[in-house]
C-alpha positions, 0 to 999 in steps of 0.5 A: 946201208946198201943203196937201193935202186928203181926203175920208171917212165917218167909221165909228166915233167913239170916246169921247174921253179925255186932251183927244183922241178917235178915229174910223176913217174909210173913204177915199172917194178913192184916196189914196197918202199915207193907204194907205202911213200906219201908220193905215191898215189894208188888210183894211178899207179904212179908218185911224184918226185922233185929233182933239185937243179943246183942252178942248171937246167932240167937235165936232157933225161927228163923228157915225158915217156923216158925209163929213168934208173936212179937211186932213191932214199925216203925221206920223212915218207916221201921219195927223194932222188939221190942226185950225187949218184945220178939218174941212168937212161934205160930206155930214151924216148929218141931212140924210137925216131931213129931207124935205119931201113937199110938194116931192115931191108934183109928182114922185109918180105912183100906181103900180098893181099889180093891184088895189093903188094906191099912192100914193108922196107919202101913204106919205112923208107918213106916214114922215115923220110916224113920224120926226118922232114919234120925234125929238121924244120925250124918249128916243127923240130922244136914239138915233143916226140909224141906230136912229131910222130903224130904229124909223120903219121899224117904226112904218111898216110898222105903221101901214100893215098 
């Protein structure tokens, strides 16, 4: 039997016990075995799903707003993940933090509206500044990405009043 594959962001991670933990993935491909599964639920669009730890921690993929790729079988109606084959990354939720201006320096133009000129790469420059602060703090590195870019907004607009 051929092994069949699935693609989903991962919403939510659940803390783990008893060696397992959950997480609710949202599909990101129209998928029949997933919406006839007993994991899946129709008003939200997504279905839960337990990862076996075998005595490890919740592996480093596992973060909220992570594209997952794995293979999958069903199993009684339900979705289970086969862990042997492992779980790829498609897109990591860190990759959005890291950006490098000086790559983007070539693309930037001044956009001008009246009187005001802004210049795009200085505005990058000092975003990136705000969210590198925060992720080398001692506390402030330890939140979840949605938060610290939260928090890199607000020093932003601060710094630029």
């Amino acid at each position: 039997m051929a092994k069949k594959y699935i693609t989903c962001e991962i919403n939510k991670v659940f803390e783990a016990k008893d060696g397992k933990f959950g997480m609710s993935l949202t599909p990101l491909e129209d998928n029949d075995d997933v919406k006839n599964s007993n994991s899946y639920k129709s008003e939200y669009d997504n279905f839960t799903m337990n990862y076996w730890l075998n005595g490890e921690d919740i592996p480093s993929w596992a973060k909220q707003g992570n594209k997952i790729k794995f293979c999958y079988v069903v199993n009684k109606g339900w979705i289970n993940c086969q862990q042997d084959d492992g779980v790829e990354i498609a897109d990591d939720v860190e990759d959005d933090v890291s950006f490098d201006p000086k790559k983007l320096e070539s693309e930037s133009k001044d956009l001008t509206y009246g009187k005001i000129s802004i210049d795009v790469v200085d505005y990058i420059y000092k975003y990136k500044v705000c969210l590198k602060a925060i992720n080398e703090d001692d506390f402030l590195g330890k939140l979840d990405n949605g938060l610290k870019k939260d928090i890199a907004t607000s020093f932003f607009i601060q710094l630029n009043r």
